[in-house]
N, C-alpha and C positions, 0 to 999 in steps of 0.2 A: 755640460761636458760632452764632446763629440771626439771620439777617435780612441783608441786602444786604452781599456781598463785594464792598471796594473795592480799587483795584490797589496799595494799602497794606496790605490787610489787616485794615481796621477793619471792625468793624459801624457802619453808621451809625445802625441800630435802623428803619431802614424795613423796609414787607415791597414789591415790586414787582410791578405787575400785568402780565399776558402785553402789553397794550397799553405797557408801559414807563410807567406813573404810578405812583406813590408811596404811601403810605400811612403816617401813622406808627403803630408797634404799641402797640396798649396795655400799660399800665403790669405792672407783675410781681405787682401785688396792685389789680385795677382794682376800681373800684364798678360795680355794676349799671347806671347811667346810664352810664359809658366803657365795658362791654361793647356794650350797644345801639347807642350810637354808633358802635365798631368797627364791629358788625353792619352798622350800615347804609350805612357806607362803601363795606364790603365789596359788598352788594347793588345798588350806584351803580354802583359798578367794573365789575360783573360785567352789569350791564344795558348800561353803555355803550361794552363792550369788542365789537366786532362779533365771533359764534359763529366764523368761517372765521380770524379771530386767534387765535382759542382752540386750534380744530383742530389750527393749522400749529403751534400751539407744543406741543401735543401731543403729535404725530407725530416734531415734532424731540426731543421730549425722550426717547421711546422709542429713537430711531435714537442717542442719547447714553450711554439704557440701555445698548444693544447693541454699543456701541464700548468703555467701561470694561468688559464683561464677557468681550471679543474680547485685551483690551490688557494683562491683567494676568499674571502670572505663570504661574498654574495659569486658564486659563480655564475659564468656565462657559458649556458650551455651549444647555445647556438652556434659558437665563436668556436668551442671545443670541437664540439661536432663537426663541425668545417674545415678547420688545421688539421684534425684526424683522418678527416675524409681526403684531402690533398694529400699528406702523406701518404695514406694509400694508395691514392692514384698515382703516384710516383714509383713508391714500392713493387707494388702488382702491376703496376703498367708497362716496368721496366724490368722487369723481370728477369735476372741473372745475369744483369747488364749494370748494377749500379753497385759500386764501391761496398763493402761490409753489409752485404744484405743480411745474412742472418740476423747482426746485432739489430740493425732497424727493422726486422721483424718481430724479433723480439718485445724491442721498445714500442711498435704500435700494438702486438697483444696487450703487456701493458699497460698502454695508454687506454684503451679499449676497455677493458677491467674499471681501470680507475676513472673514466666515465659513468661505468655503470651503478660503482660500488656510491661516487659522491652524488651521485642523480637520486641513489635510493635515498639516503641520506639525508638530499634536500628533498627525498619525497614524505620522507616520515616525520620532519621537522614540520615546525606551525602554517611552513607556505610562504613564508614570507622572502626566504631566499631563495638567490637566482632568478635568472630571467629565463623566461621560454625559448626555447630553440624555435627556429623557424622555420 
């Protein structure tokens, strides 16, 4: 299933843009004219979505990376460490310039925290869980 989860389950067959509009996706075997038209939807979307909504949804979807890789069984810490670290570098790189920065500061302390807390975790466990960062 590709395109918009709703709290059914369905696809509705939209795709959604970071600004929350709509799109619907072309066909499963489109013509050259419904490609371009995609295309250019797509190119509207992307012109009239302001860059610092782009950012934050970014940065949040990193810190999302790094929570599913924190949350699972056998964590990956490398994978965490890396989502976390590009959030950062988004965060702090952009500095007073991206959309709800507090809250995504917030959310990469944290992230941060709950790195450390499940690292200890799988460090006091037998070893057997998670994989090395790299």
């Amino acid at each position: 299933m590709s395109g918009l989860w709703t709290p059914g389950g369905e696809d509705d067959g939209r795709i959604i843009a970071p600004d929350g509009t709509a799109t619907e996706r072309p066909p499963a075997d489109p013509t050259e004219e419904e490609l371009e038209a995609f295309a250019a939807e797509m190119r509207r979307q992307i012109l009239e979505t302001p860059v610092e909504i782009v950012a934050r949804a970014q940065a949040a979807y990193f810190g999302q990376v790094a929570a599913v890789h924190l949350t699972v069984d056998r964590p990956d810490f490398g994978a965490a460490a890396m989502a976390i670290d590009a959030m950062a570098a988004l965060v702090d790189g952009l500095n007073g310039r991206i959309a709800n920065e507090d809250l995504l500061r917030d959310q990469l302390a944290q992230l941060r925290l709950m790195f450390v807390e499940v690292r200890q975790a799988a460090d006091g466990s037998d070893g057997s869980e998670g994989s090395e960062d790299g």
